[in-house]
Residue, then its C-alpha position, 0 to 999 in steps of 0.5 A: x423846646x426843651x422843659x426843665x426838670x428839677x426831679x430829674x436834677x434831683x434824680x442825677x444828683x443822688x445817683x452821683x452822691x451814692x456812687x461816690x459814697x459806694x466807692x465806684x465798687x462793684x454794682x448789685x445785679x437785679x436777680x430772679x431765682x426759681x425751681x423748675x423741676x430737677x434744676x434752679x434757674x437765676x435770670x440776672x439783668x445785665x443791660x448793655x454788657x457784653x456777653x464776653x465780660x461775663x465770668x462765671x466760676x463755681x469755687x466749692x458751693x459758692x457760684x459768682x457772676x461778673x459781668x463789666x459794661x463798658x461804653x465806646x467813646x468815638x474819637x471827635x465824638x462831642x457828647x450832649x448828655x451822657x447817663x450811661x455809665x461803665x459798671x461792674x457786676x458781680x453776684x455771689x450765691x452759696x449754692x448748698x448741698x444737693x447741687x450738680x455743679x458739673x451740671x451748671x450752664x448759662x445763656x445771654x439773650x436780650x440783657x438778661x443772664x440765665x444760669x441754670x443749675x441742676x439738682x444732682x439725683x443725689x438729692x432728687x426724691x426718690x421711692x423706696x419700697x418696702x416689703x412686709x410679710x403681710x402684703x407688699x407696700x411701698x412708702x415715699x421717701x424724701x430727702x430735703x431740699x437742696x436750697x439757694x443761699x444768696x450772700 
């Protein structure tokens, strides 16, 4: 016995007006973004897409992810509802300076993207030691932090 739902009309209804006000352009990915040690690791949600889809380039400092969701649509198939729809992704970062971009590496496991991006030694902190006449002492130096711009 089937119920009727009107918040999940509602619910259809807005996501149809605000696609169409979004153009059918490119959707957002939902990101994490943290430090672990000497690398930044972003895990991006990418539900239903095909790791084969997944672009990932790095032009100078700006890191960009695409990623397209395509469905099947089997030839005699009579659809009783259909929600899911294709979608394109893309995110782009700045990543900054003090990042190893040789460095960047990426895996797709269960849905989720994750990008891992060293920090290069250039900007890891380091200690200098410093000698005097009256005893020997070393001071810690540290250069800033490279940092994550998201556009």
């Amino acid at each position: 016995m089937a119920t009727y739902d009107p918040f999940r009309d509602l619910d259809r209804l807005a996501s149809t007006l605000l696609d169409a006000r979004r153009g059918g352009g490119p959707r957002r990915m939902p990101m994490d973004l943290y430090r672990d040690g000497d690398h930044y690791v972003l895990a991006a949600d990418l539900p239903g897409v095909d790791p084969g889809s997944v672009d990932i380039d790095v032009d100078g400092q700006l890191l960009t992810i695409r990623a397209e969701r395509t469905l099947g649509s089997g030839e005699g198939v009579k659809w009783i509802t259909r929600e899911r729809e294709t979608a394109s992704f893309v995110r782009q970062l700045n990543l900054g300076q003090g990042i190893d971009t040789e460095g960047i590496s990426a895996s797709y496991r269960n849905g989720v993207l994750s990008v891992t991006i060293p920090v290069s030694e250039k900007a890891k902190p380091r200690r200098i030691a410093v000698s005097t006449d009256e005893h020997d002492g070393v001071i810690e130096a540290h250069e800033s932090s490279p940092q994550l711009i998201e556009q």
